[in-house]
N, C-alpha and C positions, 0 to 999 in steps of 0.2 A: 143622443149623440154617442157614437159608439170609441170609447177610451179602452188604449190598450197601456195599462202600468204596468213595467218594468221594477218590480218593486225589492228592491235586496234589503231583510232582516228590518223593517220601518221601525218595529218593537226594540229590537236592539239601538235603532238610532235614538229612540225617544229616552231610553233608559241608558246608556254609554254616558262615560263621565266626559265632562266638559273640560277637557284637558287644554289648558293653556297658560301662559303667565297675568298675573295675576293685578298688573301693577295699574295700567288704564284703567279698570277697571275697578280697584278700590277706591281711587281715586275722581271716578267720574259718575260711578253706579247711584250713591249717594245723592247724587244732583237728581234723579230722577224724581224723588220726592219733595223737590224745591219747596221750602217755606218762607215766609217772610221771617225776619228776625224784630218786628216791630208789631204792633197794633195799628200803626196811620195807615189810615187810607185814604185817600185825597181821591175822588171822580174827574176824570175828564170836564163831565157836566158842570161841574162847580169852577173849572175856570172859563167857559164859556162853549165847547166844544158842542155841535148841535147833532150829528149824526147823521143828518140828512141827504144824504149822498149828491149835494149839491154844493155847501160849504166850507171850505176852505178850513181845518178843525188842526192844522201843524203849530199855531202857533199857542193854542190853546190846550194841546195833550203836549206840546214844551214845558208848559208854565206848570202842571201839573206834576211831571217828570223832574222840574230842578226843583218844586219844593220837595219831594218824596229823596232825592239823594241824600246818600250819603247815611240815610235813617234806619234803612232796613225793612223798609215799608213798602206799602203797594200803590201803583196806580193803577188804580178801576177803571175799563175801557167797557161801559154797558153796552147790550146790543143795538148795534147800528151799522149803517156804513158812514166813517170817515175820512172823507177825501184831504189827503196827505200832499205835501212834498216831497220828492226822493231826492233836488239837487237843490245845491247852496246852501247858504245862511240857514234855510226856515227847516233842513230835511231834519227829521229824528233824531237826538242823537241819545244814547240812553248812556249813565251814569251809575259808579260804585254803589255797591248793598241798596239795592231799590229791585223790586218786581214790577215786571210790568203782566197784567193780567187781561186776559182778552176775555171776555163773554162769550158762550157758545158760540152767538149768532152777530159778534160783531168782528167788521171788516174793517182793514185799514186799506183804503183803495187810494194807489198811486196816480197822481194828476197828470195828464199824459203828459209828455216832455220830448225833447229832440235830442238828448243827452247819451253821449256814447257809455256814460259810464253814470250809474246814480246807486240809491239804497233807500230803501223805506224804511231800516231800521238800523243804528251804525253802532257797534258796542265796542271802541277804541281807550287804550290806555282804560280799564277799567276791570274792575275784579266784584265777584260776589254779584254777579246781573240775572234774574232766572225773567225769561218771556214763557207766559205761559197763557196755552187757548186762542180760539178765535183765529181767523184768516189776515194771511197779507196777498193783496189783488193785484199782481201789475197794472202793466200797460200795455200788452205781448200785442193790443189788438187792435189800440188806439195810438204806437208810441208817432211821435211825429219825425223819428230820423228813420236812415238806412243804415247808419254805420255803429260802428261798436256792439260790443256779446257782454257790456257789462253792468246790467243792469239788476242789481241783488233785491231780493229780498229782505234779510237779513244778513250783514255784514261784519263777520266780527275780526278783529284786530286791527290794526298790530298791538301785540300788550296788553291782550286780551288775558283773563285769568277765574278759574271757578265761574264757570256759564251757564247756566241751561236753558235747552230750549225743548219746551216738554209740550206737546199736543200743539202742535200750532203747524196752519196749513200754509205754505208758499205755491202760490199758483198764476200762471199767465206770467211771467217774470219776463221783462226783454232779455236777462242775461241766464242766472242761477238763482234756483230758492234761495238758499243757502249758501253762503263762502266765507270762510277761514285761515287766517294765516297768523303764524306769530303769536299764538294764543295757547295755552297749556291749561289742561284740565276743564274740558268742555262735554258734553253731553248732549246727544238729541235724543231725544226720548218721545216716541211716539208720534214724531213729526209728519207729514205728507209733504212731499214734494212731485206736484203735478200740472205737468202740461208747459212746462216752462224749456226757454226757448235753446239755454246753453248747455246747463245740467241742472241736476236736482241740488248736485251738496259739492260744492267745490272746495277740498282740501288741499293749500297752498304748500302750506309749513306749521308746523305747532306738534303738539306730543301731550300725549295722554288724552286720548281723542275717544270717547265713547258712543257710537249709534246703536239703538239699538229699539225693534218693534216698532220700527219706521216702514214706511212705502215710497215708493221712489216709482213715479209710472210718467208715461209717456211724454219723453226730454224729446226733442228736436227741432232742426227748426237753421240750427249752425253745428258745427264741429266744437269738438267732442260729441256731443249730444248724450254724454253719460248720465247713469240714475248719481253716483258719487266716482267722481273722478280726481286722482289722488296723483298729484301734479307739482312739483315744485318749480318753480318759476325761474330760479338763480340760481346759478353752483353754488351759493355758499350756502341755500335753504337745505331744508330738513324735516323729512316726517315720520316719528316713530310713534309706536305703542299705540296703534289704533286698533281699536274692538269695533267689528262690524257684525252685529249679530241677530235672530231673531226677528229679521225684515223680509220685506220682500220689494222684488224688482219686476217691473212688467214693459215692455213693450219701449225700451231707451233705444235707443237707432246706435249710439255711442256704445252699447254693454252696460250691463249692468254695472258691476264695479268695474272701471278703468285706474289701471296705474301705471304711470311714465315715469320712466328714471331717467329720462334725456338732460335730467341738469338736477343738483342737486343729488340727494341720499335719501333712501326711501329703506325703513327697515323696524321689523316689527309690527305687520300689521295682519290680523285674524283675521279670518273672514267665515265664520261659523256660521248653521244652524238657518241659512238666509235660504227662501225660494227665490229661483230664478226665473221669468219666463220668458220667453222670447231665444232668438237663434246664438245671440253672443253674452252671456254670462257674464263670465270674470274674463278682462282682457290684461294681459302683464307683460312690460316693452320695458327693454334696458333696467331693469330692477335684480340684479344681480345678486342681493343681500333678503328676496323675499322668498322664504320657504314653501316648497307645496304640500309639506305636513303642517302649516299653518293655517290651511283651506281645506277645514273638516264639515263631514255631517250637513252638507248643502244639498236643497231637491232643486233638482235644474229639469223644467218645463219646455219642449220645444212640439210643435202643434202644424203636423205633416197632412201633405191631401193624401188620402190611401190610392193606390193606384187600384182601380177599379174595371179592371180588361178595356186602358184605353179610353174610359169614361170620366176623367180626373175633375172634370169642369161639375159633372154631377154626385162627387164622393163628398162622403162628409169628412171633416176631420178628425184628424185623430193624434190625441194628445199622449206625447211619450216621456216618462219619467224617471229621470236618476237619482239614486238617493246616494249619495257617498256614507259608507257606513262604516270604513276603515280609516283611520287619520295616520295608519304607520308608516302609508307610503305615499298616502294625498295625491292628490288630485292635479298633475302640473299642464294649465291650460296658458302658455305663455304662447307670444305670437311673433314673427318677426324676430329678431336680432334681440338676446337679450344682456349685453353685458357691451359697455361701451367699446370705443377701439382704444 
C-alpha cells in the first residue's frame, strides 16, 4: 500500500517537552500503578461464582466484593466468562479501598436485558476503588429494548474519589464503556473501549480526570458516537483538569475527542501526544474557556482514495499524516458556534 506522510520534525516531537499544568496529573498519574493496600484476597470461586458462561455469578462476585471492602484488599475474578446483572438489586456495585482484579482471560458478560439505562459495574459514593484487567461484555447484540443510550460498562459516580481503572476492556456496551460524573481524581490507564454503541468514555462532570495509553475505536451505533465525549449535562455541572494523553482513536463516527459547552463549564482540558484516525479528530462546540495551545504534539490519520486518472474505484489508499509539532499557537479545530448567546 502506497502511504504518503506528511511528516513535520517527528524527532522533535518525540523529544519537545511536555509542556502543561501539572495538577490532573499528579494527582491521577499515581493510580496507574494501583496496588492493593491489604494481603486479602478472597476468589469469586470461593463464594460460589462458576464462570461458565451460563450461570448466573452477580450475586456470588457480590458476596465476595462486600467481604473485601473497606480492607484494601483484592477480589480475585480467575479466567472465565461470568454472566452478570447490569439492572436492580443484584447489578455490581463496588465499594471503598477494595480492588477488584480481572484475569487476563476473564469476562464479565452482561445478561441481556430491555433496560434503557443499566451498568455492569457501579463505583458511587466511594473512594480508593482500583478495577483492574480482564473484559466487560455487554449486550450491544443480545439487548432486549429499543430505547435508551445508557447502558455503561463501568459507571462511576456521583461521589466518586481516587479511581482507577487500569487495563480493562469495555466492549459491545448498549450505551458507553465508560461514564463519569461527580467524581474527582480518576484515571484510565490503558483501558480499551471498543465497539460500543454511545461512546467509548463519557465525561459528565468531575476534575482531575486522567487518560492515558488508552484506545478508543469504533463507537457508533447512536449519537454522539464519540471515542470520549466530554459533555456536561446541567448548567450548574463542571469539567476541569482533564489529561487526555498518549492514546489513540480510530474509526468513532462521533470524533475522536467530542467537547460540548451547551450547559455547564468545560475548562482545562489537554489533549496531548494522542493519534487520531479517521476524518473527525478533536470536535469543540460552545467551549469558550478551552485553549487551542492546550491541543499539543497529536498525529491525526485521514485515509484518502488517490485519484487515479478517473480510476478511483481501483486506487489504493493513501494514508495522510499530521503531526502538530508546535503548541505556541495550537492547533484550533472548533466547529459550529463556539461561545454561547
Amino acid at each position: 500500500m502506497h502511504r504518503f506522510l506528511l511528516v513535520l520534525g517527528f524527532a522533535a516531537l518525540l523529544a519537545a517537552p511536555f509542556l502543561h499544568a501539572q495538577t490532573a496529573k499528579a494527582a491521577a498519574a499515581e493510580a496507574c500503578n494501583a496496588r492493593p493496600t491489604s494481603n486479602l484476597v478472597v476468589s469469586v470461586k470461593e463464594k460460589g461464582a462458576k464462570g461458565d458462561d451460563r450461570t448466573d455469578d452477580s450475586k456470588a462476585i457480590q458476596k465476595a466484593i462486600d467481604q473485601v471492602a473497606g480492607t484494601g484488599g483484592t477480589v480475585l475474578v480467575p479466567n472465565g466468562t461470568y454472566m452478570v446483572h447490569a439492572t436492580g438489586i443484584h447489578a455490581l456495585k463496588l465499594k471503598s479501598k477494595m480492588t477488584l482484579k480481572l484475569a487476563p482471560k476473564a469476562v464479565l458478560k452482561v445478561i441481556p436485558n430491555g433496560a434503557k439505562s443499566y451498568a455492569a459495574l457501579t463505583i458511587k459514593d466511594a473512594s480508593d476503588v482500583n478495577v483492574v484487567g480482564g473484559t466487560i461484555l455487554g449486550d450491544r447484540r443480545s439487548h432486549k429494548g429499543t430505547q435508551g443510550a445508557r447502558g455503561m460498562g463501568i459507571e462511576i459516580g456521583p461521589k466518586a474519589r481516587r479511581i482507577a481503572i487500569v487495563g480493562v476492556t469495555a466492549t459491545e456496551m448498549w450505551g458507553d464503556g465508560f461514564y463519569l460524573r461527580d467524581s474527582v481524581d480518576v484515571a484510565f490507564c490503558g483501558v480499551k473501549a471498543v465497539g460500543n454503541r454511545r461512546q467509548g468514555l463519557s465525561i459528565i462532570s468531575g476534575s482531575r480526570i486522567l487518560v492515558t495509553r488508552s484506545e478508543f475505536r469504533d463507537t457508533q451505533g447512536t449519537a454522539p458516537g464519540a471515542g470520549i465525549d466530554i459533555e456536561p449535562n446541567k448548567d450548574h455541572e463542571s469539567v476541569r483538569e482533564i489529561d487526555i494523553e498518549h492514546s489513540k482513536f480510530t474509526n468513532n463516527v462521533g470524533g475522536g475527542v467530542s467537547i460540548n459547552g451547551w450547559k455547564g463549564k468545560i475548562v482545562k482540558v489537554r489533549i496531548n501526544r494522542n493519534v487520531f484516525e479517521g476524518p473527525d479528530p478533536i470536535r469543540i462546540k460552545r467551549a469558550p474557556n478551552i485553549r487551542s495551545t492546550e491541543i499539543c504534539y497529536n498525529r491525526f490519520i485521514n485515509k484518502q482514495v488517490q485519484d487515479s486518472g478517473g480510476l478511483n474505484k481501483y486506487a489504493e489508499p493513501v494514508e495522510s499524516v499530521f503531526l502538530q509539532t508546535d503548541c505556541s499557537d495550537g492547533l484550533d479545530m472548533r466547529f459550529g458556534k463556539n461561545r454561547k448567546k
